[in-house]
FIKE-224409 format. One line per field, with one value per residue (C-alpha): residue number from 1; x, y, z. Coordinates in nm, 4 decimals, m for minus. Example, Ala and Ser with C-alpha at 12.3 -4.5 7.8 and 13.67 -1.06 7.14 Angstrom:
<recs>
nr <- c(1 2)
px <- c(1.2300 1.3670)
py <- c(m0.4500 m0.1060)
pz <- c(0.7800 0.7140)
</recs>
This chain:
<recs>
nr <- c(1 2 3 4 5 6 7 8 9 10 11 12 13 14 15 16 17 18 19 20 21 22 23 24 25 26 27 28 29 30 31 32 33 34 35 36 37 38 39 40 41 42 43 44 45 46 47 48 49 50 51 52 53 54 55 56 57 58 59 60 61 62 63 64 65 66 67 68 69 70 71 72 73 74 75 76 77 78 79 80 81 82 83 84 85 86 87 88 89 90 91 92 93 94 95 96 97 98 99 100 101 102 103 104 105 106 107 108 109 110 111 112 113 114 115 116 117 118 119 120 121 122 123 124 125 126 127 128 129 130 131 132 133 134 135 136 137 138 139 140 141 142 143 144 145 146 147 148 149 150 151 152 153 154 155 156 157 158 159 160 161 162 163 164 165 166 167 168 169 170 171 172 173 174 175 176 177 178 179 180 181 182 183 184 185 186 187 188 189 190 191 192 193 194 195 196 197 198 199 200 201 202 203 204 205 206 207 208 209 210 211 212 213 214 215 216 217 218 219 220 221 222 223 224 225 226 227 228 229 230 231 232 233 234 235 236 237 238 239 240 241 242 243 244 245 246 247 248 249 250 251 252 253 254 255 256 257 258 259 260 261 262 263 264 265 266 267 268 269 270 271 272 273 274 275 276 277 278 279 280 281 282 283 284 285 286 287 288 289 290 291 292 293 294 295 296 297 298 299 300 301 302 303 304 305 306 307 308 309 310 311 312 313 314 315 316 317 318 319 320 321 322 323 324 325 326 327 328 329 330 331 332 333 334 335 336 337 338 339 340 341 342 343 344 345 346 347 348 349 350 351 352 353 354 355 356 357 358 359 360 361 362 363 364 365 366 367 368 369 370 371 372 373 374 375 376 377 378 379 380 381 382 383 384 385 386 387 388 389 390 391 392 393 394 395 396 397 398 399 400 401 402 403 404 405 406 407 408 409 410 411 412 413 414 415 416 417 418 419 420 421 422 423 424 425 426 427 428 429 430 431 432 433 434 435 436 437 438 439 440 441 442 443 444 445 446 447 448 449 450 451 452 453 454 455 456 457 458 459 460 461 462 463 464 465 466 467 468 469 470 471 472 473 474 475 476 477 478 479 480 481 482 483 484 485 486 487 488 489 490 491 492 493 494 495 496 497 498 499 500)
px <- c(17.4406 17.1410 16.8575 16.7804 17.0492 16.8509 16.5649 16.5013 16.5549 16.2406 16.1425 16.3704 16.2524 15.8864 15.9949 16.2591 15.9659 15.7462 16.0257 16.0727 15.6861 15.6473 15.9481 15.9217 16.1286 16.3148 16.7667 16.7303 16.6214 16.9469 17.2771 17.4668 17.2124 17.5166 17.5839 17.2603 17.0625 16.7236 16.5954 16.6170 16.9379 17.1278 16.9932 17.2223 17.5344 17.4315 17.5580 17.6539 17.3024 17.1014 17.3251 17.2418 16.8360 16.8092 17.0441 16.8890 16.4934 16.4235 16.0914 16.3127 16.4242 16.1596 16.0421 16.2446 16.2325 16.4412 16.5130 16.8021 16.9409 16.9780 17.2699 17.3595 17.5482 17.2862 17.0138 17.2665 17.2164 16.8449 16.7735 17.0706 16.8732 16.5303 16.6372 16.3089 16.0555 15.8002 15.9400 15.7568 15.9029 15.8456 16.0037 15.9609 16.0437 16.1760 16.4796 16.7105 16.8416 17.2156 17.0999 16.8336 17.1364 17.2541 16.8908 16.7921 17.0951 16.9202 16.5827 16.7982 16.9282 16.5752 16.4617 16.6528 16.4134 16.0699 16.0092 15.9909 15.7801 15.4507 15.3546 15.4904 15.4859 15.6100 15.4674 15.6557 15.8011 15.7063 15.6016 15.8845 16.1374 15.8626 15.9072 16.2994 16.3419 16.0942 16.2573 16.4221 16.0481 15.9501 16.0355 16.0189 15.7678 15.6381 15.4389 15.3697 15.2597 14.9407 14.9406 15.0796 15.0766 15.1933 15.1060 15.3330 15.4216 15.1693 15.3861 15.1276 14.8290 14.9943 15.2019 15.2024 15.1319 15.3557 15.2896 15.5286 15.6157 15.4158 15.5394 15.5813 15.5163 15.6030 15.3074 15.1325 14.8612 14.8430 14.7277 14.4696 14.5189 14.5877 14.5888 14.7636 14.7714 14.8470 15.0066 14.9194 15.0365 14.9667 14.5933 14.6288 14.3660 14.4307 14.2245 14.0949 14.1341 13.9639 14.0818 14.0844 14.1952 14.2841 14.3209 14.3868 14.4052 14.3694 14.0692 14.1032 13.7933 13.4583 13.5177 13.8593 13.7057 13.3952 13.6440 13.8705 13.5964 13.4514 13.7551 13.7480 13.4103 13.4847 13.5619 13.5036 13.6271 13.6303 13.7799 13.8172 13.9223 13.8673 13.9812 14.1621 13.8778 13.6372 13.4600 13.2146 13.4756 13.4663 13.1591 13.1279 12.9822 12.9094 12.5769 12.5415 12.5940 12.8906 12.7522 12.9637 12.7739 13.0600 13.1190 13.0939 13.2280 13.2398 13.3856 13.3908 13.5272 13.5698 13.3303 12.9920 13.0234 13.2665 13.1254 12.7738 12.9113 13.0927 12.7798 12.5492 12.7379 12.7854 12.5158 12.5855 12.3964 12.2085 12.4171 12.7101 12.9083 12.8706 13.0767 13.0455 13.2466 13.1937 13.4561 13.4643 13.1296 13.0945 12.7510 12.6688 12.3413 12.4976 12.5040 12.3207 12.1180 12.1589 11.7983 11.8595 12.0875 12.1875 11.9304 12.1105 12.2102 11.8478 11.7165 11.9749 11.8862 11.5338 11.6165 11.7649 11.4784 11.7564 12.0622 12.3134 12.4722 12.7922 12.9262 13.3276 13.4975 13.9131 14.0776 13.7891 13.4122 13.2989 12.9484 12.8476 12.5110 12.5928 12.3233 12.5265 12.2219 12.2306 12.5833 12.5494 12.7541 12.7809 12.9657 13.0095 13.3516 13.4852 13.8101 13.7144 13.4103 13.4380 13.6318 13.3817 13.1097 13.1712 12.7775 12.8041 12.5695 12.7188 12.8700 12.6042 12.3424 12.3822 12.4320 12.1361 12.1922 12.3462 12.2253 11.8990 11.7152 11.3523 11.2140 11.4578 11.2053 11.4647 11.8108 12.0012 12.2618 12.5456 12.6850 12.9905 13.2010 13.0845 12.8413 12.5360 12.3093 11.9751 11.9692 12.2433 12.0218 11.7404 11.9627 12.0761 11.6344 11.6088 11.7499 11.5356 11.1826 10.9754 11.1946 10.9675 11.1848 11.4797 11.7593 12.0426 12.3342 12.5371 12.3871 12.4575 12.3285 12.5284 12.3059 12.0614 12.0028 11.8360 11.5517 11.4768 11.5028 11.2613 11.0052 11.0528 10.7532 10.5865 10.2590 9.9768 9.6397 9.5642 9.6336 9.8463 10.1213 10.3800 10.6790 10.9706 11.1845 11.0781 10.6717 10.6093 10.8301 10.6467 10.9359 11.2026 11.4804 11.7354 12.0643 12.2561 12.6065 12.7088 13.0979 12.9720 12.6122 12.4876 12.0975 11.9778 12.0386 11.8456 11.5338 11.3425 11.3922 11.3098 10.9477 10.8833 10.9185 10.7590 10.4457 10.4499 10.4497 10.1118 9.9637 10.0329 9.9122 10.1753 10.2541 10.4902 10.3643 10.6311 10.9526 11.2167 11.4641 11.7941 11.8790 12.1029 11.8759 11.8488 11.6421 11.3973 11.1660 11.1746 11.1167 10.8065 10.5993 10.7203 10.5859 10.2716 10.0347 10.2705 10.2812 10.1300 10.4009 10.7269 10.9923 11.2356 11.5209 11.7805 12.1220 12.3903 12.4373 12.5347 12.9156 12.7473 12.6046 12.8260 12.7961 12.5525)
py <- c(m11.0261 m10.7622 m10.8302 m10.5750 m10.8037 m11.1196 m10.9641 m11.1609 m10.9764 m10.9358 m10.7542 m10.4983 m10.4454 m10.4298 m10.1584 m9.9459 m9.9434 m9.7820 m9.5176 m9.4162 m9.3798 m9.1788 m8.9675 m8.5569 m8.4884 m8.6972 m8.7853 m8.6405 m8.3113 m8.2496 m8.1330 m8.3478 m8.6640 m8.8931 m8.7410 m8.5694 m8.7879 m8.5576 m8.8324 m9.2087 m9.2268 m9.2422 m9.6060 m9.7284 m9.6195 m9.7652 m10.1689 m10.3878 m10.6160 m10.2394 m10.1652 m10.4700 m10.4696 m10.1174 m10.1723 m10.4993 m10.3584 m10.1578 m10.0562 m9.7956 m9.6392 m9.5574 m9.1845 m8.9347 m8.5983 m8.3116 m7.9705 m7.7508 m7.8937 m8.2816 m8.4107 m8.6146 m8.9143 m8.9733 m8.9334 m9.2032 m9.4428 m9.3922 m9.4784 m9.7419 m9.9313 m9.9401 m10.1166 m10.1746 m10.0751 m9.8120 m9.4958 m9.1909 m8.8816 m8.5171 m8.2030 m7.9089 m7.5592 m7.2193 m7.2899 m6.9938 m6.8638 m6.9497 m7.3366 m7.3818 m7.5794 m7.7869 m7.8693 m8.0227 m8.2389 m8.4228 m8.4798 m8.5301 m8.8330 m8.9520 m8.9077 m9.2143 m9.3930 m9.2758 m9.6409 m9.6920 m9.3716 m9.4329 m9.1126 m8.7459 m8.4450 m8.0890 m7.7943 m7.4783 m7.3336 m7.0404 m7.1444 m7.0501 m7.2198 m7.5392 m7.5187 m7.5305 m7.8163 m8.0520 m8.0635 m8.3776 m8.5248 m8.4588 m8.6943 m8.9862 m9.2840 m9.3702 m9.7036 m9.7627 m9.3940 m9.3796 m9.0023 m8.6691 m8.3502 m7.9959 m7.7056 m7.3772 m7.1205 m6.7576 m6.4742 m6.2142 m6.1978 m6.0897 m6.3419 m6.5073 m6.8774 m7.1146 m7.3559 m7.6327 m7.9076 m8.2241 m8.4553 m8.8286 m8.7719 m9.1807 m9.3106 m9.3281 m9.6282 m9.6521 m9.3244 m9.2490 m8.9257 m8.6295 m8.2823 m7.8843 m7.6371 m7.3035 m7.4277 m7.4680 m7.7895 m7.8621 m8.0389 m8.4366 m8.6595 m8.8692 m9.2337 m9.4265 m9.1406 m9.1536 m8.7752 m8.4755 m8.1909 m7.8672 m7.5203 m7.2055 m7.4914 m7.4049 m7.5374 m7.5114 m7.6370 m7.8074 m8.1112 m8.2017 m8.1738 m8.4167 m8.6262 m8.6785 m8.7554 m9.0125 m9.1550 m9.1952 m9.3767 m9.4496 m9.0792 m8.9963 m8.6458 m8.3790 m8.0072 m7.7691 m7.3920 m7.1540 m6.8614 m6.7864 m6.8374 m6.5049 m6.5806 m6.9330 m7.2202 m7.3040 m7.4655 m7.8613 m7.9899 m8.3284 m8.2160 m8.5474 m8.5134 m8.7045 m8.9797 m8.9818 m9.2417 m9.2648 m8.8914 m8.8395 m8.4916 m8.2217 m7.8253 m7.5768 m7.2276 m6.9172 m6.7219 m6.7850 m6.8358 m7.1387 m7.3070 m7.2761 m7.4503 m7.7499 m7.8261 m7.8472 m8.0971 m8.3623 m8.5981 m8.7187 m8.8744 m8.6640 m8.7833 m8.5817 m8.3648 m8.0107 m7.6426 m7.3920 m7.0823 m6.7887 m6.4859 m6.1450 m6.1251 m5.8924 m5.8267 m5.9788 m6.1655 m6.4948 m6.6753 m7.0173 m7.0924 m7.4388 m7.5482 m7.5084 m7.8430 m7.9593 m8.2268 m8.3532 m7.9911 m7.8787 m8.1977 m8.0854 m7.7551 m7.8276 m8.0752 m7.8076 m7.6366 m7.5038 m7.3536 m7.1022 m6.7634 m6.6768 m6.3743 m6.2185 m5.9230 m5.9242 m5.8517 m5.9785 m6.0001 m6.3007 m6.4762 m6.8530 m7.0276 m7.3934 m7.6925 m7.9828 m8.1816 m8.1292 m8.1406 m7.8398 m7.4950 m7.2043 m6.8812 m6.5861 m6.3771 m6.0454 m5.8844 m5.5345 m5.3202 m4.9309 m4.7024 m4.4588 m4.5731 m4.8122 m4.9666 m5.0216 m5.3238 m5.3834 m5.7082 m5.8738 m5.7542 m6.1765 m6.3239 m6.5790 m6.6083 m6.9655 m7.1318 m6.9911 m7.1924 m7.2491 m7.4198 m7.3191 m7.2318 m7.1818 m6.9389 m6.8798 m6.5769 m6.4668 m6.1344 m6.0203 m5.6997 m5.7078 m5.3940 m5.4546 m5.2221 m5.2573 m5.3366 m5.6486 m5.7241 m5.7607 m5.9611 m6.2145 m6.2498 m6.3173 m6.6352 m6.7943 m6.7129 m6.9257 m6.8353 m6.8636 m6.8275 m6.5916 m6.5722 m6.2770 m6.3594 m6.1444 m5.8328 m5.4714 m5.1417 m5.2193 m5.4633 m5.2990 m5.3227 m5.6735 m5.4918 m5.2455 m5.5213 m5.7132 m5.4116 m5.3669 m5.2983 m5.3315 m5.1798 m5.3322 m5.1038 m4.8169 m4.9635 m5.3167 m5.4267 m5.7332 m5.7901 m5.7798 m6.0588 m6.3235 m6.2586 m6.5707 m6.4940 m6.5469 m6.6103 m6.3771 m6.3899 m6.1503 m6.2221 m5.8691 m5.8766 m5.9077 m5.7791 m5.4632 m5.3358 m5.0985 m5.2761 m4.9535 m4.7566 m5.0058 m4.9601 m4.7475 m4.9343 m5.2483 m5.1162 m4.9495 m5.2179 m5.5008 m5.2605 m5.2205 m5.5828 m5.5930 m5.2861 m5.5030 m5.8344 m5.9999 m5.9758 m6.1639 m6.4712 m6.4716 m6.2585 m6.2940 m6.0509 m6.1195 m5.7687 m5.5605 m5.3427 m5.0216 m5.1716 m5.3835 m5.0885 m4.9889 m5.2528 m5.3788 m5.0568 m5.0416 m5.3894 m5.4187 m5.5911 m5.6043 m5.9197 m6.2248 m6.3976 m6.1341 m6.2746 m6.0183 m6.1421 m5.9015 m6.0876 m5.8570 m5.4714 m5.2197 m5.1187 m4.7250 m4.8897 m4.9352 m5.2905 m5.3395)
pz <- c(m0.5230 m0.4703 m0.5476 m0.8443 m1.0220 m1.0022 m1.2145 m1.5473 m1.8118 m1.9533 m1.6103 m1.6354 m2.0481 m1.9007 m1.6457 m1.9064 m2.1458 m1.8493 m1.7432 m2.1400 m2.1735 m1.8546 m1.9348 m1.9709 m2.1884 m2.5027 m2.4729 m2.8229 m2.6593 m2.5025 m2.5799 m2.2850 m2.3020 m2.2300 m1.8714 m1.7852 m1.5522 m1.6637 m1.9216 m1.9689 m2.1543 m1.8150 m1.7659 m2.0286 m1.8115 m1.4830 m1.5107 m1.8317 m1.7727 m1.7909 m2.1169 m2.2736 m2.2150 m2.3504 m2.6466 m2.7679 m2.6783 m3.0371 m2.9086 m2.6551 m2.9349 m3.1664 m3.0805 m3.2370 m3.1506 m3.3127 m3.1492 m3.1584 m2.9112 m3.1104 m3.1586 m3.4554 m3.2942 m3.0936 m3.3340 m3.5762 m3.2386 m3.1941 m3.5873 m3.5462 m3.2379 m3.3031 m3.6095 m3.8319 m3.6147 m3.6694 m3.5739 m3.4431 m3.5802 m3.3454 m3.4978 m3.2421 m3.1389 m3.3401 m3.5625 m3.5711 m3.9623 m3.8541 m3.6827 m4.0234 m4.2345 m3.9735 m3.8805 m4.2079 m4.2198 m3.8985 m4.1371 m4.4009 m4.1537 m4.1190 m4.3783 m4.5287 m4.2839 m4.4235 m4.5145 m4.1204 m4.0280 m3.8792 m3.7492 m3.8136 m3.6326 m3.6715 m3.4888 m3.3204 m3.6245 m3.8725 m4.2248 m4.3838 m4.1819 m4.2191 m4.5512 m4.5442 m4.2317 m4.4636 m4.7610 m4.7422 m4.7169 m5.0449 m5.2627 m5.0064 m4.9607 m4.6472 m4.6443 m4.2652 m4.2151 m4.0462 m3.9518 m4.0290 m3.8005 m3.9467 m3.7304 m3.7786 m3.5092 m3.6772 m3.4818 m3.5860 m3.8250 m4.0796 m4.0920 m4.4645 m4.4917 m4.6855 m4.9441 m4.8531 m5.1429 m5.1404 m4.8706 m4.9260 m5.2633 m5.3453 m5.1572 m4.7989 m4.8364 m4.5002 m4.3978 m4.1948 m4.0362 m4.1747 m3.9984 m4.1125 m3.9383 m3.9954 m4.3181 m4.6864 m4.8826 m5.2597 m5.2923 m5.2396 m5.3242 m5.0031 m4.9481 m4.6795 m4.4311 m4.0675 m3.9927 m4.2043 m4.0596 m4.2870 m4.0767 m4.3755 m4.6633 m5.0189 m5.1969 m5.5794 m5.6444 m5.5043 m5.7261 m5.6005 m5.2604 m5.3386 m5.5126 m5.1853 m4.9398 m5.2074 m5.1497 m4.7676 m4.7172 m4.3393 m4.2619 m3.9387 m3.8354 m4.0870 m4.0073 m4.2759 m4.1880 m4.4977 m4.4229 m4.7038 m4.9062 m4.9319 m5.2133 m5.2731 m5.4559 m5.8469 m5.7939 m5.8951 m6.2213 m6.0043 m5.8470 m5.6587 m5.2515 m5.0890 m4.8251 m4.4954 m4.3119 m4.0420 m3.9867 m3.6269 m3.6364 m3.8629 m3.7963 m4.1212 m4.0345 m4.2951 m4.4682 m4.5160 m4.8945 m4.8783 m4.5341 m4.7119 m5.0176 m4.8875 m4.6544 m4.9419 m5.0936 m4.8088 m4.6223 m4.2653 m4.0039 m3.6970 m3.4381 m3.5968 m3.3940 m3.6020 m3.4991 m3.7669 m3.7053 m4.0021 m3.9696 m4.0726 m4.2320 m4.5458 m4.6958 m4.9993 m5.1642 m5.2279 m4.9288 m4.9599 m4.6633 m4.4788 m4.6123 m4.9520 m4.9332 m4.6467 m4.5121 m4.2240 m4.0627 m4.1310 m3.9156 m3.6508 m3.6055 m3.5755 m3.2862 m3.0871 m2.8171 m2.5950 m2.6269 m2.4616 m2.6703 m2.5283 m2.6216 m2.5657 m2.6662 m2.6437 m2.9763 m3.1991 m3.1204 m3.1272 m3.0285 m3.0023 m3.0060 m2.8769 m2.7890 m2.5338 m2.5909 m2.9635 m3.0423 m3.2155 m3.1856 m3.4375 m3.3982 m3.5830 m3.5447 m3.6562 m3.5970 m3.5633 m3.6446 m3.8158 m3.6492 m3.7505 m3.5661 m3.3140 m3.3110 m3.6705 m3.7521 m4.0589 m3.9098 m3.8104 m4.0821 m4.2475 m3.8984 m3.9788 m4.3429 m4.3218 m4.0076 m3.7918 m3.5155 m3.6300 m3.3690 m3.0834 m2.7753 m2.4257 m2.4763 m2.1901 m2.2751 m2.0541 m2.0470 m2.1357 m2.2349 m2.6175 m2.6274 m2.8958 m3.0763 m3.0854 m3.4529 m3.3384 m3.1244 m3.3915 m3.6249 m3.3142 m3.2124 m3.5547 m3.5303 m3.2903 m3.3840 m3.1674 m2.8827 m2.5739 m2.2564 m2.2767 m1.9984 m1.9487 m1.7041 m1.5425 m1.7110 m1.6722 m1.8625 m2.1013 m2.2401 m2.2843 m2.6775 m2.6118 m2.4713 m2.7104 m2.9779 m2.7868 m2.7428 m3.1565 m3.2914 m3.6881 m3.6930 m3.7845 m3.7625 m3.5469 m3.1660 m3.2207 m3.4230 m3.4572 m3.2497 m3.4906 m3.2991 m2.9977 m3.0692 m2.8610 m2.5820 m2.2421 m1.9704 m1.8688 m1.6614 m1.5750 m1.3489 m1.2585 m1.3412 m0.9299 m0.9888 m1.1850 m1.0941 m1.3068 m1.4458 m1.2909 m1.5635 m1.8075 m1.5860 m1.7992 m2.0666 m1.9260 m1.8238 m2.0921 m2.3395 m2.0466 m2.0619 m2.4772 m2.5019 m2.2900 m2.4816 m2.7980 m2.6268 m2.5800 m2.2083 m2.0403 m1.8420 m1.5976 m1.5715 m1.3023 m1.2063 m0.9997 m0.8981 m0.6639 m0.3995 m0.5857 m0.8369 m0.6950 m0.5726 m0.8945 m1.0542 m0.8042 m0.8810 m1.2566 m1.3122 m1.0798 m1.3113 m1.5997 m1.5803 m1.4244 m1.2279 m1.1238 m0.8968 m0.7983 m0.5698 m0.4452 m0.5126 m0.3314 m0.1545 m0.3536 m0.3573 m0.2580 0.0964 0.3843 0.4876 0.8502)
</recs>
């Protein structure tokens, strides 16, 4: 007899369970799963003993995943085998018009399980056809669930999202994780949650919010994305604050109005994680600034000293202030700015209306191909007030609205005046953009404003300058007694030099 056959029993369970949790790709995910040899099913067709383990082991059998490509006998021996085990239910990929009926007779089929689902999954599919493939789930109760993933497939932004009927509508007590994506469901006032995460959820009104998280006192991640809101929620005739004592992170994303509401109302500790991401800004009067409520963000913010702005332009603009040392990040996003006018500031014009950075004293921002007016520029400074040492990498010409802002000027008597943005700045740094020179044509406005600042008192203490050739002559007589400490290092040869 060889030796594989002299295995106990439970040694061959202990290894099937490792091959089924190691394996790519799901029997149920196959149209020929009893003769392909590409997934773990082909185990059960190799001797009688192998048969027998896998057919009597329940815990093989518990993951069911439904494609196109599942077929119903073997999803009726999947639910048959694993018995009354928790199940883990996957529903993935597109689902063509002509496949849709025949797909929601296979969560029609499990849905007769519910009792036994523990955690739920759909993602790959557009809202509508969501909408359709979940039906069966409605009306259904689901004891042992402990999470719930819905994340549809958005083809295009202008795709519309789908309110889908309330799912397990007979009960979930054991929930604890709850996260939709791209996807609207009818408000629940869920309990005892650990997770919340809502991506494009609809909010009716600030009390049923405060009325859920009351209910989940051991909260720990919360993620709300508000896009569709553009205007502040009903506002909440509880004017107590919500205490999350457990939150550990928290990420709000929309429009300034609703992001500024929702963190007025809650209480966290310092340590908490925080992103804030506000889109498509429009101008208005009514934003509520993080100090008017929001204790915890406002101690935060003035714990961050250094931080880095990233900024990128591909299909929307978007630019990030983030502190590793903080745990803090805020960005601002737009999809598009007037076709008119192309420097239009109008975007930007309430950029520090919610969050700003008090006592923020070291930036470091990199360069990128989002191209800033001066007045941008003014806005962005105007976060950081106390900023003392500023640092541009990888800059080009194209850049250079940060140094006009800088060299902004409000008079003040006959000879002086007040620097509108970064009046305390003393260190400067500058890395040229290696891959596309072109800081040459900034020169001019880099001395000039270097020199106003000294005319005005407020000379630089140090400024450093990482520079292709052509401008460090230029920059060496420009500068001579400037300021007190320049460093100019010449980084690479220009592309116009013929290499020695």
């Amino acid at each position: 007899m060889a030796a594989i056959h002299r295995l106990n029993e439970d040694i061959i369970y202990d290894i099937f369970s490792l091959l089924v949790a190691s394996s790519f790709r799901s029997p149920l995910d196959s149209c020929h799963a009893f003769r392909e040899g590409t997934t773990w099913f082909s185990i059960t067709a190799v001797c009688r003993q192998w048969r027998h383990v896998a057919f009597s082991a329940p815990s093989l059998w518990k993951e069911i995943v439904l494609t196109r490509r599942t077929r119903r006998p073997l999803l009726e021996l999947f639910l048959k085998r694993s018995r009354d085990i928790d199940l883990t239910v996957r529903i993935e990929g597109r689902v063509t018009t002509s496949g849709i009926e025949s797909f929601v007779c296979l969560t029609s089929m499990v849905s007769l399980h519910s009792v036994r689902i523990s955690s739920f999954s759909v993602e790959g599919m557009s809202p509508g056809k969501m909408v359709e493939v979940l039906a069966p789930f409605t009306n259904c109760a689901a004891g042992r669930m402990k999470t719930i993933s819905l994340s549809a497939r958005i083809y295009s932004t202008s795709t519309r999202l789908c309110d889908i009927p309330s799912l397990f509508a007979n009960g979930t007590p054991s929930l604890r994780s709850v996260q939709m994506l791209d996807i609207s469901v009818p408000w629940m006032f869920y309990a005892g949650l650990t997770e919340i995460v809502l991506k494009n959820q609809r909010l009716s009104s600030m009390n049923d919010l405060k009325r859920m998280l009351r209910r989940c006192p051991d909260l720990r991640i919360l993620t709300f994305g508000l896009s569709n809101h553009t205007r502040i929620l009903a506002p909440a005739t509880d004017t107590s604050v919500v205490d999350l004592p457990q939150l550990t992170q928290l990420t709000l994303f929309g429009h300034h109005g609703p992001v500024a509401e929702i963190l007025t109302q809650m209480a966290f500790p310092t340590t908490t994680r925080i992103g804030l991401a506000f889109v498509d800004h429009m101008i208005s009067s009514s934003y509520i600034r993080y100090t008017d409520g929001c204790d915890a963000l406002c101690d935060i913010i003035h714990s961050v000293n250094d931080a880095t702005l990233d900024m990128l332009s591909l299909i929307d603009y978007r630019i990030t202030i983030s502190s590793s040392k903080a745990n803090f990040a805020v960005q601002w996003e737009w999809s598009s700015r007037s076709v008119d006018d192309p420097r239009d500031s109008i975007y930007l014009a309430h950029i520090g209306d919610v969050v700003s950075f008090p006592t923020l004293r070291s930036l470091t921002i990199t360069g990128s191909r989002l191209i800033l007016s001066d007045r941008d520029w003014l806005n962005i400074l105007g976060l950081v007030p106390s900023l003392m040492s500023l640092c541009l990498q990888n800059w080009s010409s194209d850049g250079a609205g940060i140094f006009e802002a800088v060299g902004h000027v409000i008079p003040m008597g006959s000879t002086h005046g007040h620097f509108s943005v970064c009046p305390s700045l003393s260190h400067l740094t500058v890395y040229e953009n290696e891959d596309i020179p072109g800081l040459y044509d900034a020169l001019p406005i880099i001395l000039s404003v270097l020199c106003a600042r000294k005319v005005h008192d407020a000379a630089l203490t140090c400024a450093e300058f990482h520079v292709h050739p052509d401008s460090v002559g230029v920059l060496s007589q420009g500068l001579q007694g400037v300021v007190d400490q320049l460093v100019i290092t010449q980084v690479a040869q220009p592309y116009d030099c013929e290499p020695i």
